[in-house]
C-alpha positions in Angstrom: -94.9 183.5 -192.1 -97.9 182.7 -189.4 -97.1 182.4 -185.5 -98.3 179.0 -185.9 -96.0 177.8 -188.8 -93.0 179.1 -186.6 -93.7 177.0 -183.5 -94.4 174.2 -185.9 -90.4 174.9 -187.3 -89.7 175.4 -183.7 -91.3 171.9 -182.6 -89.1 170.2 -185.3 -86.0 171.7 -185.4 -84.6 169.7 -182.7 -85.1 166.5 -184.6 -83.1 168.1 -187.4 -80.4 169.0 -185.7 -80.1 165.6 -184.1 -79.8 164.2 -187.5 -77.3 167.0 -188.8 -77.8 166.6 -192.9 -81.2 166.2 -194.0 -81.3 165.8 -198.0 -85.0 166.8 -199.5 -86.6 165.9 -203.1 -89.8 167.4 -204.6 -92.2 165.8 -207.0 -94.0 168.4 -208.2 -96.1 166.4 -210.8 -97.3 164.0 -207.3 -96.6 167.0 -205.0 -94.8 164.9 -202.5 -92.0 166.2 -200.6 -89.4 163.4 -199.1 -86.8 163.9 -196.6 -84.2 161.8 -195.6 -82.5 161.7 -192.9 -80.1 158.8 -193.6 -78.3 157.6 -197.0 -78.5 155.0 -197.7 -82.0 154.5 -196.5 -83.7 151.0 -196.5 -86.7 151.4 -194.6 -87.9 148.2 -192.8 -91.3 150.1 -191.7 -93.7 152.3 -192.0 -96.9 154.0 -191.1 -98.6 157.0 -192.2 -99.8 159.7 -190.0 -103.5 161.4 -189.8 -102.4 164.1 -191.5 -101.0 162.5 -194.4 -97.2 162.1 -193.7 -95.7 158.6 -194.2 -93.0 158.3 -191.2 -90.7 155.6 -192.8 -88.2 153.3 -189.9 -85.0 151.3 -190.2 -84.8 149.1 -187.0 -87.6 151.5 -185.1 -85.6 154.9 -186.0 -87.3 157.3 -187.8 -85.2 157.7 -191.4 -87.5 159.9 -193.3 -90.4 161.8 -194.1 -92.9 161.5 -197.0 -95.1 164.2 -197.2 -98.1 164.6 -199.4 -99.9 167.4 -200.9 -96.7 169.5 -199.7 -97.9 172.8 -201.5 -101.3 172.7 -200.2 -99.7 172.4 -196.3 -97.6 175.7 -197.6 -100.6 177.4 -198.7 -98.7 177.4 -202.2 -100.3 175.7 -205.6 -98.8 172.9 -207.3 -96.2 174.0 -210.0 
Protein backbone atom coordinates (compact mmCIF):
# COMPACT_ATOMS: atom_id res chain seq x y z
CA UNK A 1 0.00 0.00 0.00
CA UNK A 2 1.21 3.61 -1.47
CA UNK A 3 1.85 6.69 1.09
CA UNK A 4 -0.80 8.28 -0.76
CA UNK A 5 -3.66 5.55 -0.39
CA UNK A 6 -2.83 5.75 3.49
CA UNK A 7 -3.50 9.42 3.97
CA UNK A 8 -6.42 8.93 1.77
CA UNK A 9 -7.68 6.02 4.63
CA UNK A 10 -6.36 8.50 7.06
CA UNK A 11 -8.52 11.58 5.57
CA UNK A 12 -11.65 9.33 5.87
CA UNK A 13 -11.44 7.44 8.79
CA UNK A 14 -12.85 10.05 10.94
CA UNK A 15 -16.11 10.06 9.04
CA UNK A 16 -16.27 6.37 9.70
CA UNK A 17 -15.86 6.32 13.01
CA UNK A 18 -18.48 9.05 13.40
CA UNK A 19 -20.91 6.78 11.85
CA UNK A 20 -19.70 3.52 13.82
CA UNK A 21 -21.20 0.55 11.36
CA UNK A 22 -20.66 1.06 7.88
CA UNK A 23 -22.24 -2.09 5.81
CA UNK A 24 -20.60 -2.37 2.10
CA UNK A 25 -21.92 -4.36 -1.08
CA UNK A 26 -19.90 -5.10 -4.31
CA UNK A 27 -21.25 -5.45 -7.85
CA UNK A 28 -18.69 -6.97 -9.54
CA UNK A 29 -20.52 -7.49 -12.86
CA UNK A 30 -21.11 -3.14 -12.68
CA UNK A 31 -17.96 -2.77 -10.48
CA UNK A 32 -19.77 -0.50 -8.08
CA UNK A 33 -18.93 -0.47 -4.53
CA UNK A 34 -21.85 1.08 -2.09
CA UNK A 35 -21.55 1.93 1.47
CA UNK A 36 -24.05 2.72 3.73
CA UNK A 37 -23.86 4.35 6.50
CA UNK A 38 -27.50 4.27 7.75
CA UNK A 39 -30.23 1.32 7.49
CA UNK A 40 -32.66 1.99 6.47
CA UNK A 41 -31.49 4.45 3.98
CA UNK A 42 -33.97 6.59 1.90
CA UNK A 43 -31.96 9.00 0.20
CA UNK A 44 -33.80 12.37 -0.57
CA UNK A 45 -30.58 13.64 -2.59
CA UNK A 46 -27.91 13.30 -4.44
CA UNK A 47 -24.93 14.47 -6.44
CA UNK A 48 -22.08 12.89 -7.94
CA UNK A 49 -18.60 13.85 -7.41
CA UNK A 50 -15.74 14.67 -10.18
CA UNK A 51 -14.28 11.67 -9.66
CA UNK A 52 -17.09 9.50 -10.09
CA UNK A 53 -18.53 8.88 -6.51
CA UNK A 54 -22.31 9.46 -6.03
CA UNK A 55 -22.55 11.10 -2.40
CA UNK A 56 -26.33 10.08 -1.62
CA UNK A 57 -28.26 12.63 1.54
CA UNK A 58 -31.29 12.09 3.75
CA UNK A 59 -32.24 15.62 5.04
CA UNK A 60 -28.59 17.10 3.97
CA UNK A 61 -26.55 14.19 5.92
CA UNK A 62 -24.41 12.26 4.03
CA UNK A 63 -25.96 8.34 4.13
CA UNK A 64 -23.84 6.63 1.68
CA UNK A 65 -21.29 6.25 -0.90
CA UNK A 66 -21.65 4.86 -4.50
CA UNK A 67 -18.52 4.33 -5.98
CA UNK A 68 -17.83 3.39 -9.52
CA UNK A 69 -15.21 1.59 -11.35
CA UNK A 70 -14.11 0.51 -7.58
CA UNK A 71 -11.35 -2.03 -8.95
CA UNK A 72 -9.85 0.32 -11.31
CA UNK A 73 -9.43 3.09 -8.14
CA UNK A 74 -7.62 -0.19 -6.26
CA UNK A 75 -5.46 -0.72 -9.06
CA UNK A 76 -7.26 -4.32 -9.17
CA UNK A 77 -9.22 -5.84 -12.40
CA UNK A 78 -12.75 -6.53 -12.36
CA UNK A 79 -13.60 -10.08 -11.25
Amino acid sequence: MGTAELKEIKEALPYFLKHKTVWSSYDSETDVLYLHFKKPSHADDSEMTEDEIIVRYEKDEVIGLTILNASKRAGLSAA
